[in-house]
C-alpha positions as CSV (number, residue, x, y, z in Angstrom):
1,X,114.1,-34.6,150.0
2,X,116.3,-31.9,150.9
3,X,118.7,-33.9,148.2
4,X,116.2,-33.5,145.6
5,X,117.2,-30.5,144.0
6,X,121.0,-30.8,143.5
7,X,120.0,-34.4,142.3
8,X,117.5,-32.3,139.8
9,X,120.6,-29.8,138.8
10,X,123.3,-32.1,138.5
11,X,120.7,-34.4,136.3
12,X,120.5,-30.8,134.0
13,X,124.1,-30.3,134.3
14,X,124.7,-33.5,132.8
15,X,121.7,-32.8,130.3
16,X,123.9,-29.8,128.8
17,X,127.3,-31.5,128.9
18,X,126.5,-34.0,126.7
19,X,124.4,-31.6,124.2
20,X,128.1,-30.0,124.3
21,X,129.8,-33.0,123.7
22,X,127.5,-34.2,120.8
23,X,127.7,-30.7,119.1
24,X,131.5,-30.6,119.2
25,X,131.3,-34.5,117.8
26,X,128.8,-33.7,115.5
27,X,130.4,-30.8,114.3
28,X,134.3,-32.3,114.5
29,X,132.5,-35.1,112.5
30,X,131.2,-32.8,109.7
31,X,134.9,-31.3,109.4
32,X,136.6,-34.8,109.6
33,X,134.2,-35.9,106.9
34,X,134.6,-32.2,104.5
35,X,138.3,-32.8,104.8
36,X,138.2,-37.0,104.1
37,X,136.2,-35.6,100.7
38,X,138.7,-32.9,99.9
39,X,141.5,-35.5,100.1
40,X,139.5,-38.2,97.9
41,X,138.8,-35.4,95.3
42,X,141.9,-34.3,95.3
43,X,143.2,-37.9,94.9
44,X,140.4,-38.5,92.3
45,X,141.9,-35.8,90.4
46,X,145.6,-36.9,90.5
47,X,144.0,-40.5,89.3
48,X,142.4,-38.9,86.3
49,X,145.5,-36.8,85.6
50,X,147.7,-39.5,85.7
51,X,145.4,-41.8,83.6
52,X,145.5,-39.0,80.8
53,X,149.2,-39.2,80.6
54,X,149.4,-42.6,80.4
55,X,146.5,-42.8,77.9
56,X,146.5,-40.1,75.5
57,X,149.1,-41.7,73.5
58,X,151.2,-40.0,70.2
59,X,150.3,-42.0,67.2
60,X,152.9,-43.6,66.1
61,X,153.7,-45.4,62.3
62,X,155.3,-48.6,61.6
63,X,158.7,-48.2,59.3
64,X,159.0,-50.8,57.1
65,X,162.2,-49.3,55.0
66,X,165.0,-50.8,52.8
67,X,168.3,-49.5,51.8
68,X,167.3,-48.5,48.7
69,X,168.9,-45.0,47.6
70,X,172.0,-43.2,49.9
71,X,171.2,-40.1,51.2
72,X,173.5,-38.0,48.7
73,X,170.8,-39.5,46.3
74,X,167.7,-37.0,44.9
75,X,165.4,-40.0,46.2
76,X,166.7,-38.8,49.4
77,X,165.7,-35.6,49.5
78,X,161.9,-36.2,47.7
79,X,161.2,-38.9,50.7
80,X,161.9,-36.2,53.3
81,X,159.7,-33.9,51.5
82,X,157.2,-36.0,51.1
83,X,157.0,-36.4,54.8
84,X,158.2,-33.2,56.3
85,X,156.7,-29.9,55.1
86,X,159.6,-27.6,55.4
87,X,161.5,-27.4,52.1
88,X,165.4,-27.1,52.6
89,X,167.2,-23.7,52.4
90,X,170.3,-23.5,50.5
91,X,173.0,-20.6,51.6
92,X,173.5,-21.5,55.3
93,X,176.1,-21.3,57.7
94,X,175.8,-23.3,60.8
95,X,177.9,-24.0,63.2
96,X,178.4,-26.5,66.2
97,X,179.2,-25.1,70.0
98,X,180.1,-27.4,72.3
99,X,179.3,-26.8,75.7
100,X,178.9,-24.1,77.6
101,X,182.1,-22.1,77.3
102,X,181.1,-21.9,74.1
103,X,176.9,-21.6,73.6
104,X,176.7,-19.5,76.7
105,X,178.8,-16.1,76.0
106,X,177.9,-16.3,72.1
107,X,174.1,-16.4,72.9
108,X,174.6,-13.9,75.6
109,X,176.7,-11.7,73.2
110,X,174.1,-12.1,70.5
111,X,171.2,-11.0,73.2
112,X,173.6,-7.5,74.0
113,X,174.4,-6.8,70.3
114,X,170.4,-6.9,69.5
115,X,169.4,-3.8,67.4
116,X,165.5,-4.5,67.3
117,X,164.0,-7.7,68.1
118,X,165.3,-10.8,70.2
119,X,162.5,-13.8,70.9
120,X,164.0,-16.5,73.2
121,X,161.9,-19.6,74.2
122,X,163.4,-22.5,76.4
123,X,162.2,-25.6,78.4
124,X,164.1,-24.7,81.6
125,X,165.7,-21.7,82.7
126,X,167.0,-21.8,86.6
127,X,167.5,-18.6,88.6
128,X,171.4,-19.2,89.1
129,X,174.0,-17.4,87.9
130,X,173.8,-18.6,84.0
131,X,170.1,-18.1,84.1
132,X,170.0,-14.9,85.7
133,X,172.8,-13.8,83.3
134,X,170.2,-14.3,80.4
135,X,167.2,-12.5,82.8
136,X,169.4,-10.0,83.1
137,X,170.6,-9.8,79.3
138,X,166.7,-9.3,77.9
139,X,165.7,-7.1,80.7
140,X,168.6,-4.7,79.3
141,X,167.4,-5.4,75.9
142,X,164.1,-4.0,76.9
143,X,164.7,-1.4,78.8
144,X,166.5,-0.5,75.4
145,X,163.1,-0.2,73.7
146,X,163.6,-3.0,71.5
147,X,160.4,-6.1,71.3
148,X,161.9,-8.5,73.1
149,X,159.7,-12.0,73.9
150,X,160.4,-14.8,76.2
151,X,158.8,-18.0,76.0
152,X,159.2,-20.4,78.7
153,X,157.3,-24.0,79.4
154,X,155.0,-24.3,82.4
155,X,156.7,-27.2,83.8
156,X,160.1,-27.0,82.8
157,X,160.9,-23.4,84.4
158,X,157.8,-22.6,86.7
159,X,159.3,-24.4,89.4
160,X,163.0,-23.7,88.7
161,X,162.7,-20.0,87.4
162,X,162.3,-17.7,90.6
163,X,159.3,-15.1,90.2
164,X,161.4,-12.3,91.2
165,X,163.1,-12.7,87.5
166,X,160.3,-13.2,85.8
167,X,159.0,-9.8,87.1
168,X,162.1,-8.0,86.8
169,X,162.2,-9.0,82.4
170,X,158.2,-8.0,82.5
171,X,159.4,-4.7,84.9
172,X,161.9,-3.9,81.7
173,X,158.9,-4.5,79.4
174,X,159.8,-8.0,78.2
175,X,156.8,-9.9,76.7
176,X,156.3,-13.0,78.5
177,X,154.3,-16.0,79.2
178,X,154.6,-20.0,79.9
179,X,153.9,-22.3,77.6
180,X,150.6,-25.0,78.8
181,X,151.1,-23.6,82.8
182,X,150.5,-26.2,85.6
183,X,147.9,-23.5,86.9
184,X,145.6,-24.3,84.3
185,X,142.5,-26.5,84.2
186,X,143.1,-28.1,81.3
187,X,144.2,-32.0,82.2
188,X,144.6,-32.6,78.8
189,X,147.9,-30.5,78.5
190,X,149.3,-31.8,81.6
191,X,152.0,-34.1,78.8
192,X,152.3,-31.6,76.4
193,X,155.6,-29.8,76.8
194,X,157.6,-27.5,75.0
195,X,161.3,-28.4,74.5
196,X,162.1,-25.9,71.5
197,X,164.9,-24.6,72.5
198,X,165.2,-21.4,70.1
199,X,167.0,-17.5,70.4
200,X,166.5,-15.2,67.4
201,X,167.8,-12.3,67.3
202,X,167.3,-9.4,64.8
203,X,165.5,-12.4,62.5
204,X,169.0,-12.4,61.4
205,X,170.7,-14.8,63.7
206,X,169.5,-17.8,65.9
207,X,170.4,-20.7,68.1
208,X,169.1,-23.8,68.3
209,X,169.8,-26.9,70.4
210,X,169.5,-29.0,73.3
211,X,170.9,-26.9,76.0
212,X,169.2,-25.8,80.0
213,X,169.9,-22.4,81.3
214,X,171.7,-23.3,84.3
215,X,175.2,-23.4,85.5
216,X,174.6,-27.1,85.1
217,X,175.2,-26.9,81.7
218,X,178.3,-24.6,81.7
219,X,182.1,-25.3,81.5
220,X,183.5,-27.9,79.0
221,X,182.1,-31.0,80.8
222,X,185.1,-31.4,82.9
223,X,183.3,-33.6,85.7
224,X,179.9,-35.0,86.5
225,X,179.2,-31.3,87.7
226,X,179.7,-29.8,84.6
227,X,177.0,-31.6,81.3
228,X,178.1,-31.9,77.5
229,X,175.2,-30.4,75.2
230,X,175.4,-28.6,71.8
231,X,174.2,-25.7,70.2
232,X,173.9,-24.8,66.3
233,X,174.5,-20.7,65.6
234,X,172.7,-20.4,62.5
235,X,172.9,-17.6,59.6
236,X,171.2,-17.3,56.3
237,X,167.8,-17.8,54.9
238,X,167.0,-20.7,57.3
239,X,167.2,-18.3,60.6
240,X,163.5,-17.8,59.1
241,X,162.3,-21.1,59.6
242,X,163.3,-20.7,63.3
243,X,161.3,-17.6,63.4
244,X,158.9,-19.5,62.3
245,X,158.8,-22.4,65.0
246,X,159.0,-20.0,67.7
247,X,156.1,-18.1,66.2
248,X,153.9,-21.2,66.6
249,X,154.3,-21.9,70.1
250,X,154.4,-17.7,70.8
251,X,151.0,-17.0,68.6
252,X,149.6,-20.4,70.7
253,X,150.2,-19.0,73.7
254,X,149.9,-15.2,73.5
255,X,147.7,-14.6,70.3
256,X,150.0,-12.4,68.9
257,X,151.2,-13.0,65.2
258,X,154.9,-11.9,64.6
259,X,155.0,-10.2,61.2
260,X,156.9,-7.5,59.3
261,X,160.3,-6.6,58.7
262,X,161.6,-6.5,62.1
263,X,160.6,-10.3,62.8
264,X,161.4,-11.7,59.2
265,X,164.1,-9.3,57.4
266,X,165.2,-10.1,54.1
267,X,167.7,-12.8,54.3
268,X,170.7,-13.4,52.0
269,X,173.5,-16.4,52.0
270,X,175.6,-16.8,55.0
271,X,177.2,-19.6,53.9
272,X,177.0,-22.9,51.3
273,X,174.6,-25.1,53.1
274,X,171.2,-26.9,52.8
275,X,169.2,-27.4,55.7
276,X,165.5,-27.4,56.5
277,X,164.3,-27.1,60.1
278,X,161.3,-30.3,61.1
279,X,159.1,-29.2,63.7
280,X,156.9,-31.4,65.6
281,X,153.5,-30.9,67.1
282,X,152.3,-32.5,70.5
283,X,150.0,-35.4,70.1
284,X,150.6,-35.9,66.4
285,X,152.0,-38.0,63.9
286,X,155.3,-36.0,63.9
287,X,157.6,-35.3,60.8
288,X,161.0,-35.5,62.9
289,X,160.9,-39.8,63.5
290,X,159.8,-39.8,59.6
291,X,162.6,-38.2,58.7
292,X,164.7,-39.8,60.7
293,X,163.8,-43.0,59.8
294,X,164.2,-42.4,56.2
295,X,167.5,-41.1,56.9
296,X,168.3,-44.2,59.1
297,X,167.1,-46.8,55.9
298,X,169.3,-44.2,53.3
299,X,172.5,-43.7,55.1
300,X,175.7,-45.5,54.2
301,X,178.9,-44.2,55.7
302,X,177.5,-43.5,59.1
303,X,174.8,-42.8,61.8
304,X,175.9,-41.1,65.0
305,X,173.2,-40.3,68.0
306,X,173.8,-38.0,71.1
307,X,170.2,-37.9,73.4
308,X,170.0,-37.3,76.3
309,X,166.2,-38.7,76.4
310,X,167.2,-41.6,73.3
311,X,163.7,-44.0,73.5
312,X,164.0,-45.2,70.0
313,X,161.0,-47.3,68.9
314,X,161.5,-51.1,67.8
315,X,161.0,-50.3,64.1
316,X,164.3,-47.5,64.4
317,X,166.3,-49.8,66.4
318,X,165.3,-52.1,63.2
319,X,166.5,-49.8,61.1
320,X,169.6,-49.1,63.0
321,X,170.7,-52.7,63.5
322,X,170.0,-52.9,59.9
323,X,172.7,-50.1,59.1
324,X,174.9,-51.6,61.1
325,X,174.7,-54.7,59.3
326,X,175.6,-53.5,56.2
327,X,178.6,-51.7,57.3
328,X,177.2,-48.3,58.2
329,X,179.4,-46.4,61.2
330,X,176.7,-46.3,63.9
331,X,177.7,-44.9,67.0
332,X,175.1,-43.9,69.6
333,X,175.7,-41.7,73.0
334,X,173.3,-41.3,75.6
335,X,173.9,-40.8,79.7
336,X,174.6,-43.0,82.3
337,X,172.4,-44.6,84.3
338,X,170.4,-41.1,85.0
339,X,169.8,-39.1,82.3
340,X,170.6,-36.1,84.2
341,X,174.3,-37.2,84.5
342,X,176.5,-36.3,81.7
């Protein structure tokens, strides 16, 4: 008997230990099963994501071109019209740097010799010394009370682009913002990119091309270290037309219009050329492969292609292999097995 009660306490003992126990399973259980559901929502999400890259698709036309008229021809010129809305501009000068001994200091000397306005937009800027040498350029510009906007994709440099610059140019009272950023909610952007790379300075002078801002792409491609890209320095009327495209994307992703004298001066001839500038849209049938098919079917003497991203379509390689066929020069450059080696 004497027994009795420690049998009793140990029995209530036990009782509470295994209330414990099934409250801290019970409870482990609910945070086991919260985080199981984060993980498959998460994972849901990614699915979904993924499924609207792969889905949402560009429309794309079938080109089904002859050799009809050479591009010298006024045929030419009417059938990239018709498919291109930008009219070309007469009284151009352009020319080609190579590289970036070249592209770097005459953009960076552009930025400096600014008087007003400078509006720079880029798919990927890093924060090494070639891109902080541009950070560093519009800051100045800024700081110098002129309008100076910077227009930067959301993929491209939001990784790559170190906040601490992109608060020093907005410090100096450079407008900026990220084209589509990865912060926001909208899945449906997730593919839609901007690779315009455009620098307008004054509304007088402008650069165009395919070049990153990173010591990647400087020197004079001297080793695997070093890439090969090209830039276009472009005076006369059609500096305009860039104004133009990098008013698009700016007015799209700010919601300010650029307007007025200090944006889009008066422009005189630079030079004797004729050039219009094609501008694609995301998601779209796009005027560039148009033209460039129409180009492909009319040349005569030659094609040549430098891409670093070259995906031609089977009707273009049609077209190609066609020029080829009938004697046309067709010479096409791309990268080695990765793209990102020169």
């Amino acid at each position: 008997m004497a027994n009795r009660p420690h049998r009793a306490r140990d029995l209530f003992q036990e009782m509470a230990r295994r209330r414990r126990s099934d409250h801290w399973l019970n409870t482990h259980w609910w945070i086991l099963t919260l985080g199981e559901w984060i993980g498959l929502v998460l994972a849901l999400g990614a699915i979904v994501s993924l499924l609207c890259i792969l889905l949402i698709r560009r429309h794309t036309l079938e080109y089904h071109l002859e050799h009809t008229f050479a591009v010298s021809d006024p045929e030419f010129l009417g059938s990239a019209l018709a498919m291109s809305d930008p009219v070309p501009i007469e009284g151009n000068a352009i020319e080609v740097l190579q590289n970036g001994d070249e592209y770097f200091p005459a953009m960076l000397d552009a930025i400096r010799a600014a008087k007003k306005t400078v509006n720079f937009e880029a798919y990927i800027v890093y924060s090494d010394e070639i891109g902080r040498a541009f950070c560093e350029a519009l800051s100045e510009r800024a700081r110098a009370d002129l309008e100076v906007r910077v227009l930067l994709d959301g993929v491209g440099s939001s990784w790559s682009l170190n906040n601490s610059d992109v608060q020093m140019m907005k410090r100096a009272g450079c407008k900026f913002t990220y084209y589509h950023p990865t912060h926001s909610l909208r899945v449906d952007r997730t593919n839609r990119r901007s690779h315009r790379r455009v620098l307008v300075v004054d509304g007088r002078i402008a650069f165009t091309g395919g070049v990153g801002f990173a010591k990647r792409w400087g020197g004079h491609a001297q080793d695997k270290e070093h890439w090969r890209d090209v830039q276009l320095r472009v005076r006369g009327p059609l500096v305009a037309k860039l104004q133009s495209a990098f008013q698009q994307h700016w007015a799209k992703t700010s919601g300010e219009e650029l307007s007025g004298a200090d944006q889009f001066p008066g422009l005189t001839a630079a030079g004797n050329l004729k050039a219009q500038i094609v501008s694609s849209h995301s998601f779209s049938i796009a005027p560039v492969p148009l033209v460039q098919a129409v180009a492909f079917a009319a040349a005569s003497r030659r094609i040549w292609i430098t891409n670093a991203y070259c995906t031609p379509t089977p009707d273009q390689v049609e077209l190609l292999t066609k020029a080829a066929r009938r004697g046309v020069d067709v010479r096409i450059m791309v990268p080695g097995e990765n793209n990102d080696h020169r």
